[in-house]
C-alpha positions as CSV (number, residue, x, y, z in Angstrom):
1,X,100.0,111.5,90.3
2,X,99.4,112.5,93.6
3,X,96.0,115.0,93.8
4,X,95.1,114.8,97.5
5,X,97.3,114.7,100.6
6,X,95.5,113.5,103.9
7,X,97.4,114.9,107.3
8,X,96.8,113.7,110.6
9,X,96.9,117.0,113.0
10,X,98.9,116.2,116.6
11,X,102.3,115.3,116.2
12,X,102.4,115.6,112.7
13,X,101.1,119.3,111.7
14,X,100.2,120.8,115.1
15,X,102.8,121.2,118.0
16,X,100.7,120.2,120.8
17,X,103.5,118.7,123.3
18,X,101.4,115.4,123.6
19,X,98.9,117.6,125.9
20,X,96.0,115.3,124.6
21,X,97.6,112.0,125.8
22,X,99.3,113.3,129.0
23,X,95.4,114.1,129.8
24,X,94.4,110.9,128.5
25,X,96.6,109.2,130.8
26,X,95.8,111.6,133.6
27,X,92.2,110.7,132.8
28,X,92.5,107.1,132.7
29,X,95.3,106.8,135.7
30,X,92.4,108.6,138.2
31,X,90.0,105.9,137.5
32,X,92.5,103.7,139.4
33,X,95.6,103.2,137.0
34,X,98.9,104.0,136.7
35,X,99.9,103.9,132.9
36,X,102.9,105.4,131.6
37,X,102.4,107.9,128.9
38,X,104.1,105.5,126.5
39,X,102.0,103.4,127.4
40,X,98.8,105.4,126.5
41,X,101.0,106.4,123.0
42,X,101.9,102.7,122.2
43,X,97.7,101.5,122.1
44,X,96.2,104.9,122.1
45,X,97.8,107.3,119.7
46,X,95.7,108.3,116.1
47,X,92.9,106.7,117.2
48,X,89.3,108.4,117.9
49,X,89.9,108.7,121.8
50,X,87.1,106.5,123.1
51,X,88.3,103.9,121.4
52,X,91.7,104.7,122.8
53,X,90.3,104.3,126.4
54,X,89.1,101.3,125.1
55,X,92.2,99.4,123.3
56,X,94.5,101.2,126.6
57,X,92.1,99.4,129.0
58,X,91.8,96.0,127.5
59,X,95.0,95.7,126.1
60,X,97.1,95.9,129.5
61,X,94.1,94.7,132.1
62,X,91.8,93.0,129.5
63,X,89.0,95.1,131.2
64,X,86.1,95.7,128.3
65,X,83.6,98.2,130.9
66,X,81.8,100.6,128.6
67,X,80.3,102.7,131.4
68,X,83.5,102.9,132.8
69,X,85.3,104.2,129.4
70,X,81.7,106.7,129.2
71,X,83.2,108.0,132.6
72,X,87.0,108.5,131.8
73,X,86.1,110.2,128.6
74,X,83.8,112.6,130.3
75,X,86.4,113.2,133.2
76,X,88.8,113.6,129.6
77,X,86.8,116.0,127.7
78,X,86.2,118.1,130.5
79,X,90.3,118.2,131.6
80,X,91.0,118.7,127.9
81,X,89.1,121.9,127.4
82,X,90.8,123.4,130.1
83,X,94.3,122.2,129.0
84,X,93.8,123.8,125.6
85,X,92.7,127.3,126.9
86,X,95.9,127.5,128.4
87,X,98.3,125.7,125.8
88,X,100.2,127.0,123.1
89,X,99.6,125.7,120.3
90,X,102.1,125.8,117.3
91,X,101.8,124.2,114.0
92,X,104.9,121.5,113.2
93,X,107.7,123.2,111.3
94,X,107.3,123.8,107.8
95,X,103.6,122.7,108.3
96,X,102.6,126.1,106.4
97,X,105.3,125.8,103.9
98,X,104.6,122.6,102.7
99,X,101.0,123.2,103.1
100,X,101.8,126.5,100.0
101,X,104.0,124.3,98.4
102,X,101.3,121.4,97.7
103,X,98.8,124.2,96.7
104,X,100.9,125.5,93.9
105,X,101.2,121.9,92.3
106,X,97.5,121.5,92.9
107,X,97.4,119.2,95.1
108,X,95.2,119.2,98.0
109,X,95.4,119.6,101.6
110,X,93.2,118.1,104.2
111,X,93.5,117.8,107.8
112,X,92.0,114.2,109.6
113,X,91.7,114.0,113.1
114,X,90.8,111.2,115.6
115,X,89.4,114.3,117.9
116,X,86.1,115.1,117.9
117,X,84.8,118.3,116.0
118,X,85.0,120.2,118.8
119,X,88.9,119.8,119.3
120,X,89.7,120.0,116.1
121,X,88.5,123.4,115.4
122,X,90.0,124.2,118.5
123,X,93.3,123.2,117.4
124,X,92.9,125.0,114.0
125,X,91.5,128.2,115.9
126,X,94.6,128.7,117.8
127,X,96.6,127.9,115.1
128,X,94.8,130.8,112.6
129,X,94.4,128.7,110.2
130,X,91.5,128.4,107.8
131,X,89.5,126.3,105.7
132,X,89.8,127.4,102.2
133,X,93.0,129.1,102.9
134,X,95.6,126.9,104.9
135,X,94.0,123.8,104.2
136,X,91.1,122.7,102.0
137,X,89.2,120.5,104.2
138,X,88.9,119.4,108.1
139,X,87.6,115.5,108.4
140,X,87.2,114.8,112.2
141,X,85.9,111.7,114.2
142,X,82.7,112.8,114.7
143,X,82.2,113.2,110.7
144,X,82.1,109.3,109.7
145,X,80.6,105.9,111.4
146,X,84.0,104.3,111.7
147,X,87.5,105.9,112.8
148,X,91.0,104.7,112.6
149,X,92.3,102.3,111.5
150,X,88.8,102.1,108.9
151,X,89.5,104.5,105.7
152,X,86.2,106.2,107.0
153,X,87.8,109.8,106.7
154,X,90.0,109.3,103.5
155,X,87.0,108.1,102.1
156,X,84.7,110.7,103.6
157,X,87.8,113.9,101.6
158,X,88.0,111.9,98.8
159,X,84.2,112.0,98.0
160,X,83.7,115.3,99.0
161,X,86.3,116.0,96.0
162,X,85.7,113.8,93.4
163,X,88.7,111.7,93.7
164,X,87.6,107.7,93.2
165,X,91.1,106.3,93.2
166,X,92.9,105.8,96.1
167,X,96.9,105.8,94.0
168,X,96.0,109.9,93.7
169,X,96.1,110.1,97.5
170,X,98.5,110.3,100.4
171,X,98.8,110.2,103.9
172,X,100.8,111.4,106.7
173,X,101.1,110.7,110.1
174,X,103.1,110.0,113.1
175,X,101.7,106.8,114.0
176,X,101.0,103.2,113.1
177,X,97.3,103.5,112.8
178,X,97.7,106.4,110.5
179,X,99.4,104.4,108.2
180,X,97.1,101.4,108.3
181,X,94.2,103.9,107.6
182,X,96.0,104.9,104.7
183,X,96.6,101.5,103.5
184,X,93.3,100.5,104.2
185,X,92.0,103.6,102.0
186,X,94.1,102.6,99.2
187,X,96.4,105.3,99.3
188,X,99.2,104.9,97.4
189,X,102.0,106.8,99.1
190,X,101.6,106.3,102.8
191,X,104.0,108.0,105.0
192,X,104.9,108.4,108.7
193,X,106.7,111.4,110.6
194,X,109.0,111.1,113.2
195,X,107.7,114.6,115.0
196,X,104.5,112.7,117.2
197,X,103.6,109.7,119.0
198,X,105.4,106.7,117.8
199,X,109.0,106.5,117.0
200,X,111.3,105.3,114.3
201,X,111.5,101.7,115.0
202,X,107.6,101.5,115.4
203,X,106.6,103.4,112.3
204,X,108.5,100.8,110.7
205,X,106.9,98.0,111.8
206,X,103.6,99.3,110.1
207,X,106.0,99.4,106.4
208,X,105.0,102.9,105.1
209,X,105.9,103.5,101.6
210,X,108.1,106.4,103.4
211,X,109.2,107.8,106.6
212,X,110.1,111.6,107.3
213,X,111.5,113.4,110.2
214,X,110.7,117.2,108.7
215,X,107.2,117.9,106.9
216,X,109.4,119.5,104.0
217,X,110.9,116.0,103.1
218,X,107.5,114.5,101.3
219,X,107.7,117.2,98.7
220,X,110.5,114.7,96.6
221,X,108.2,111.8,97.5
222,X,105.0,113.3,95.9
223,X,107.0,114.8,93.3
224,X,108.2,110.8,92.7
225,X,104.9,109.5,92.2
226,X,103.9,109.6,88.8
């Protein structure tokens, strides 16, 4: 059965309107680019967002510069901070519902992130939630050695709980790399959402156990897993 669910935030929890990859791409387009934001979602989205500079960069101009990624990300941080003080930020519908409904069965929620700390508790600031109340435990890039798509952050929730076996655990997320992080945990139930990054038709292509378009449709999927 399933004891642990692992959520990514943006796009699949929290309502964010893609503010952290329209900055990406604002960041990365004034260092002399012109990428498209689905461009920047295709190569970019779920991942710890240096890397995504990275994978952005060398996958369309096969540039590897890591002074020049150091400078976008800095220009990013900096444009980011002042996008969220202005931004409202919602959580995905029926984020708080399902989140109550997992808690009665006993099942755990935790929240993974490929921001930084930082963000992250941002996010969950303007959201009102809390740790211990809404969700049981935040996991963020800047908590593990490796990010997405490396299990690092299952790994990192499932230790801090006690859980060994990756068939107790599932994920969610609203892109590819989310579910190849699952995978690569050994979740057993590893699910993508149609509310974020990437759509339909490339969720598939990463062949999730399940694909959603409403946060309230994995309660009959965990409920399947016995």
């Amino acid at each position: 059965m399933i004891r642990m669910v692992v959520f990514d935030m943006a796009g699949t929890t929290v309502d964010e309107d893609n503010v952290v990859y329209k900055t990406l791409r604002t960041a990365i387009n004034q260092a002399g680019y012109n990428f498209s934001l689905d461009e920047v979602l295709a190569q970019g989205a779920g991942k710890e967002k240096r890397q995504a500079i990275k994978s952005i960069l060398q996958v369309y101009t096969g540039t590897e510069d890591d002074s020049l990624t150091d400078s976008i990300y800095a220009n990013f941080i900096a444009q980011l901070a002042d996008a969220y003080a202005a931004l409202n930020v919602l959580p995905q519908p029926n984020a708080t519902d399902l989140f109550g409904a997992l808690s009665e069965k006993n099942i755990l929620v935790v929240l993974n992130t490929g921001y930084n700390r930082k963000t992250a508790q941002s996010l969950v600031a303007k959201l009102g939630w809390e740790e211990g109340v809404e969700f049981d435990l935040l996991v963020t890039a800047d908590d593990v050695d490796k990010n997405r798509p490396n299990p690092d952050m299952i790994w990192f929730a499932m230790k801090h709980f006690g859980i060994t076996d990756g068939r107790e655990v599932a994920k969610v997320g609203d892109s590819i790399i989310d579910i190849e992080e699952g995978r690569n945990a050994g979740c057993l139930l590893n699910v993508g959402i149609t509310t974020g990054a990437h759509t339909l038709q490339q969720l598939q292509s990463a062949n999730p156990e399940g694909i959603i378009d409403n946060l309230l449709e994995l309660l009959p999927l965990v409920d399947a897993v016995k």
